[in-house]
C-alpha positions in Angstrom: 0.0 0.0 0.0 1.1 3.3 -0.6 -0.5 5.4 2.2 2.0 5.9 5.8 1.7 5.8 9.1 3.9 8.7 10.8 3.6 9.5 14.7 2.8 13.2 15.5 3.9 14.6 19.1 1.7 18.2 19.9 1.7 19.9 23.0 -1.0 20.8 24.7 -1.9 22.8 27.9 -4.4 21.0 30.5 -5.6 22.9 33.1 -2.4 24.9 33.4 0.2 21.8 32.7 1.9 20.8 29.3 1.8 17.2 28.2 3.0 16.2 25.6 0.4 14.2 23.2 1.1 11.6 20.5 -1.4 10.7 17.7 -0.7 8.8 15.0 -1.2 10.7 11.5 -2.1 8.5 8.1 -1.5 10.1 4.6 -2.4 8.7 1.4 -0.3 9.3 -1.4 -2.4 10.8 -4.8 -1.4 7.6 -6.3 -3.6 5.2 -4.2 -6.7 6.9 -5.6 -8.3 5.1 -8.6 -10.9 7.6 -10.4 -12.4 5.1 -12.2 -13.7 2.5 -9.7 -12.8 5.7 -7.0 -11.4 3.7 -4.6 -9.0 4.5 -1.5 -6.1 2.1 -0.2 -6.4 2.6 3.6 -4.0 1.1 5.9 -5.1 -1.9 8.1 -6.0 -0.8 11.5 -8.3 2.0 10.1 -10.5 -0.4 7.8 -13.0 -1.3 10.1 -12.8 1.3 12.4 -15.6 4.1 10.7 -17.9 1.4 9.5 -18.1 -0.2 12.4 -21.6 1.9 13.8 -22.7 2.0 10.6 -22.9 -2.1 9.9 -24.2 -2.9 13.2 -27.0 -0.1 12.4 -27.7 -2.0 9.2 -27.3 -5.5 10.4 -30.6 -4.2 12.7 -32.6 -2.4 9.8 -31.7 -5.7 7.5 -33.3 -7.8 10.8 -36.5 -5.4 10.8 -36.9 -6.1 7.7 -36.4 -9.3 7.8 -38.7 -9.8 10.7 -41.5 -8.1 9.1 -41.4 -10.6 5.8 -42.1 -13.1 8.0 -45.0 -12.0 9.2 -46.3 -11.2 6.1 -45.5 -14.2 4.2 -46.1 -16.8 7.4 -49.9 -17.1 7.4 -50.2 -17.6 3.6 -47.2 -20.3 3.9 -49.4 -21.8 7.0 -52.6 -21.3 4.9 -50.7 -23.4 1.8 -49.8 -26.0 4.0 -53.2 -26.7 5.2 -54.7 -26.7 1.5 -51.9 -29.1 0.5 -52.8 -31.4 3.7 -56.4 -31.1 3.5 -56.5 -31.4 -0.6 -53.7 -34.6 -0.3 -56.6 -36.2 1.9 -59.5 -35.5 -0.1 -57.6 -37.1 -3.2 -56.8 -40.1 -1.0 -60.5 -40.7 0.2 -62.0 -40.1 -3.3 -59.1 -42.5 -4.6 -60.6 -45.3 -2.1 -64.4 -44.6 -2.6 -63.0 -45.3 -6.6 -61.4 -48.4 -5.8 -63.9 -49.3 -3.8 -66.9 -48.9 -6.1 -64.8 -50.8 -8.6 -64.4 -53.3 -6.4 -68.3 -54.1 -5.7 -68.8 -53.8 -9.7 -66.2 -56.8 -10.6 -67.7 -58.6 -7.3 -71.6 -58.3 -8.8 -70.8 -58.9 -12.4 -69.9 -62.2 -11.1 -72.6 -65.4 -11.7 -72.0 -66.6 -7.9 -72.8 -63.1 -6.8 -76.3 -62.7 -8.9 -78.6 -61.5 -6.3 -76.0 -60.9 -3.3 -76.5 -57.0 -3.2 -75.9 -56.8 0.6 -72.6 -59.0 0.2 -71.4 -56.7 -2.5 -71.9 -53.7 -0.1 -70.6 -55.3 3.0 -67.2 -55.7 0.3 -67.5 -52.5 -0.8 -67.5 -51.2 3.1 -65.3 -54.0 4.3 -62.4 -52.4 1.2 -62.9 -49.1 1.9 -62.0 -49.8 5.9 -59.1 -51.3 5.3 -58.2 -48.3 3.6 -58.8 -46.0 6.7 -62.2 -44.6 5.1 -65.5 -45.3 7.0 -68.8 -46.2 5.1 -72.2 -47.6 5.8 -74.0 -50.1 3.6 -76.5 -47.3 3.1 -73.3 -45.1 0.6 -73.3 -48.4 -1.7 -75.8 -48.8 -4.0 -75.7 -52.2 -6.7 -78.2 -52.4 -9.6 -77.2 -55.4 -10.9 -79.9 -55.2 -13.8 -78.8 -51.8 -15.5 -78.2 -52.3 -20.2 -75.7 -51.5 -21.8 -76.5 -50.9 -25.3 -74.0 -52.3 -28.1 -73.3 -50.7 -31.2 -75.1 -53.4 -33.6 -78.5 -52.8 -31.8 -78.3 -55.6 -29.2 -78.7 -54.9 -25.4 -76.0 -56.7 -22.5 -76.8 -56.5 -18.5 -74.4 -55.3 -16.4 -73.9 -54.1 -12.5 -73.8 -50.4 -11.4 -72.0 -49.4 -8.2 -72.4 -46.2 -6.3 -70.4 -44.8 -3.7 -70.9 -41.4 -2.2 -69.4 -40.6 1.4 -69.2 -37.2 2.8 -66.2 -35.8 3.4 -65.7 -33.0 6.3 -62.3 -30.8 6.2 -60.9 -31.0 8.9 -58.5 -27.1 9.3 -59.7 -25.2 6.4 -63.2 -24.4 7.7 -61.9 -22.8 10.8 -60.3 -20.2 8.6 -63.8 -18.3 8.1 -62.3 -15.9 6.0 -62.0 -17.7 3.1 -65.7 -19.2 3.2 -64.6 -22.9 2.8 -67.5 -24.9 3.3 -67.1 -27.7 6.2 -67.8 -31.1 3.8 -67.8 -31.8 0.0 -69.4 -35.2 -1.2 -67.7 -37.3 -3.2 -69.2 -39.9 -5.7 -68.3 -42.6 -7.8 -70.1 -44.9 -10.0 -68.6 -48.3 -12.1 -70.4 -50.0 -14.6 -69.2 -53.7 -15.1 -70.9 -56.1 -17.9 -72.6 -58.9 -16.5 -71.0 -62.6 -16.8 -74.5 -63.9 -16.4 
């Protein structure tokens, strides 16, 4: 670096004494300054030394600021979290009440099954609890006599199964503000051709 470090001695008069007062002087030679990127060398021990209010001032603002981001973006991260969770489960149930309706169609369009409606719903509610979904015989409905027309003109039977269950959210209605309304009913029907 080209700036130097030279000791000054001054005298000075304290309440009627003379003492003799040392302070250390920096220059910096024309050369250290750089007028296009205008920057100035400054020796070690004063680098820190004037900016050391100012970042600790800063650091503080930059934390305010920080602070307040949170608490803007905190309840709509919370409020996301809640639609994921409550949306993943919603999926999952009407997934099951699928599967499950399937399940009774392939069971009725069997011959040994012709006339077993309440076995085929006791199947349907015995698959969907042992997928953690509770339904009552009276959420399965079986027509075992519905047509299915064929495109030459001929007619086939074949077994419809309806599922509906109610599903109740369990978070998102708490948040009244956003009107969400405390259950949504899911259905699903399967149509299966008869084997008989």
């Amino acid at each position: 670096m080209l700036a130097s470090h030279v000791l000054r001695t001054e005298t000075q008069h304290i309440r009627g004494s003379t003492v003799a007062v040392t302070t250390p002087t920096y220059t910096v030679n024309r050369t250290d300054l750089v007028y296009t990127g205008v920057q100035v060398t400054v020796p070690f021990e004063m680098r820190y030394l004037p900016f050391t209010f100012n970042a600790v001032r800063r650091t503080s603002r930059e934390r305010g600021t920080q602070i307040v981001e949170l608490a803007v973006s905190l309840p709509l991260l919370m409020f996301l979290s809640l639609v994921i969770i409550e949306g993943g489960k919603l999926v999952h149930f009407h997934q099951v009440i699928n599967n499950a309706a399937r399940e009774g169609a392939r069971l009725s369009s069997q011959v040994e099954n012709r006339g077993a409606a309440s076995a085929i719903q006791d199947a349907v509610v015995q698959y969907a609890a042992n997928n953690n979904l509770v339904i009552s015989t009276s959420d399965v409905a079986v027509d075992q006599a519905q047509s299915i027309a064929l495109p030459d003109g001929s007619v086939m039977s074949s077994s419809l199964v309806t599922v509906t269950h109610s599903y109740s959210f369990q978070y998102l209605p708490k948040l009244a503000f956003f009107n969400i309304p405390g259950s949504v009913s899911l259905r699903a029907s399967i149509q299966f051709r008869n084997l008989y």
